[in-house]
C-alpha positions in Angstrom: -34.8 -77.5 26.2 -31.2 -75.6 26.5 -28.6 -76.3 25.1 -25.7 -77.1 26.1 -23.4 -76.1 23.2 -24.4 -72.8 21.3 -24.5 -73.0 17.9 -21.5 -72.0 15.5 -20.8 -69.7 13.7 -22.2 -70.6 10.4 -18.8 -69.5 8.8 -17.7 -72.8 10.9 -20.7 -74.9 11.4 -21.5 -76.5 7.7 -23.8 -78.7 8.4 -27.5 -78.3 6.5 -29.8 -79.8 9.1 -31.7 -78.2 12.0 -30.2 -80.2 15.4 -32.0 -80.3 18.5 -30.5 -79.8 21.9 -31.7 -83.5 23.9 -30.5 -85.6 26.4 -31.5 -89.5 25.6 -30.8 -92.6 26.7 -29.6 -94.8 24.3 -27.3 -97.8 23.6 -24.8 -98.6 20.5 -22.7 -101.2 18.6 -20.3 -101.8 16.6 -20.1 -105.1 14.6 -21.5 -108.4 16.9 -20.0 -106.7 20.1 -21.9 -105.5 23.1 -23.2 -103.1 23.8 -22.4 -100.0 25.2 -25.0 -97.3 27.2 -24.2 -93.4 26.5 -26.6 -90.3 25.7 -28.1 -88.4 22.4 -26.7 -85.0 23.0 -28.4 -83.3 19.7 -30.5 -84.9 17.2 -31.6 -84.1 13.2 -33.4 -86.1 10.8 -30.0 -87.0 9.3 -28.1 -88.0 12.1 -27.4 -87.5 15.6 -24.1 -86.0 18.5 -23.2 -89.4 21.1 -21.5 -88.5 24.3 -19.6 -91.3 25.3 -17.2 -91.7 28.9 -15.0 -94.0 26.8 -13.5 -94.8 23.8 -14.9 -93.7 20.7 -15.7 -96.0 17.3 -13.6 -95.6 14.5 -14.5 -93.0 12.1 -16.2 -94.8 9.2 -17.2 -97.9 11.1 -20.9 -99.1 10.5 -22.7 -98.6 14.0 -26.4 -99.8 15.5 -28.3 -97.3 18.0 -30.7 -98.2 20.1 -32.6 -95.0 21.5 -35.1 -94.8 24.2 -37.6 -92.7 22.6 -39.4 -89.9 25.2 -43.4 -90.4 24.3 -45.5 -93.5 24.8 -47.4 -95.2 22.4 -51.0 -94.8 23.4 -49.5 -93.7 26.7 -48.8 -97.2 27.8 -46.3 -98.5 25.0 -42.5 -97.6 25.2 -40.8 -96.8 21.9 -37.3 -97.3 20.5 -35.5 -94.9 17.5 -33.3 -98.0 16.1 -30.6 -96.4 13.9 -28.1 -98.1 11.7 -25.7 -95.8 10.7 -22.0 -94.4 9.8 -19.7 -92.3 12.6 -18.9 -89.4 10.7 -16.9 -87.4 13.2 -15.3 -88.4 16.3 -14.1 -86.4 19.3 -12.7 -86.6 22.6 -16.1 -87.0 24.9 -18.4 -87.5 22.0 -19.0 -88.9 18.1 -21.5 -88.3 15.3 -23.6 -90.8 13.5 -25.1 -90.5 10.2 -28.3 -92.3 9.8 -28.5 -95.4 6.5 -32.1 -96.4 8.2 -34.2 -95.9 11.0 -36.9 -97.1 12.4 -39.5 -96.7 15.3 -40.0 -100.2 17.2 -42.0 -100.5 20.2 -40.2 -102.2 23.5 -42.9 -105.1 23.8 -43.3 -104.4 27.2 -46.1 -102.1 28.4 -45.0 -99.1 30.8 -47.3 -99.3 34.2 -49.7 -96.8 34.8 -51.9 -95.7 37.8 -54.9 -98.1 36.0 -56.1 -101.5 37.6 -56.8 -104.1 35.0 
């Protein structure tokens, strides 16, 4: 994958954890609210870079993420990256997320595939 943003400098980029350049689907919350559908723009196995077309979540707030993982369980099972996590930096398009937990749940509903029961 490419990505879209080339690193830092690391005089200017601080952070310790190897990011990855992706583009996922994914939803979040803040509190009881709804929820809101935006994109994983990088990801590390500390925390991860939302774009969002809207308003961002207050810095320090306590956020949910719901992430539609790429691979299929046993090819036939979808998977979810559920986060719970602090926004740690927010910007004009986009915030950051620090992960407290995550977790890998599957979707309970089985993808189709070419096969006949």
């Amino acid at each position: 994958m490419e990505s879209r943003n080339p690193p830092l400098p690391s005089s200017l980029d601080h952070r310790k954890r190897q990011r990855f350049a992706v583009d996922l689907s994914l939803k979040w919350r803040t509190g009881h609210c709804e929820f809101f559908a935006s994109r994983a723009r990088n990801i590390s196995s500390h925390g991860m870079a939302i774009t969002i077309a809207g308003a961002a979540p207050t810095l320090g707030a306590v956020i949910e993420v719901i992430v539609d993982w790429p691979v299929l369980l046993d090819d036939t099972m979808g998977l979810q990256l559920w986060i719970l996590g602090t926004v740690v930096r927010c910007g004009a398009n986009e915030f950051a997320v620090r992960y407290r937990r995550h977790e890998i749940k599957t979707k309970g509903v089985r993808a189709l595939t070419g096969r006949q029961a």
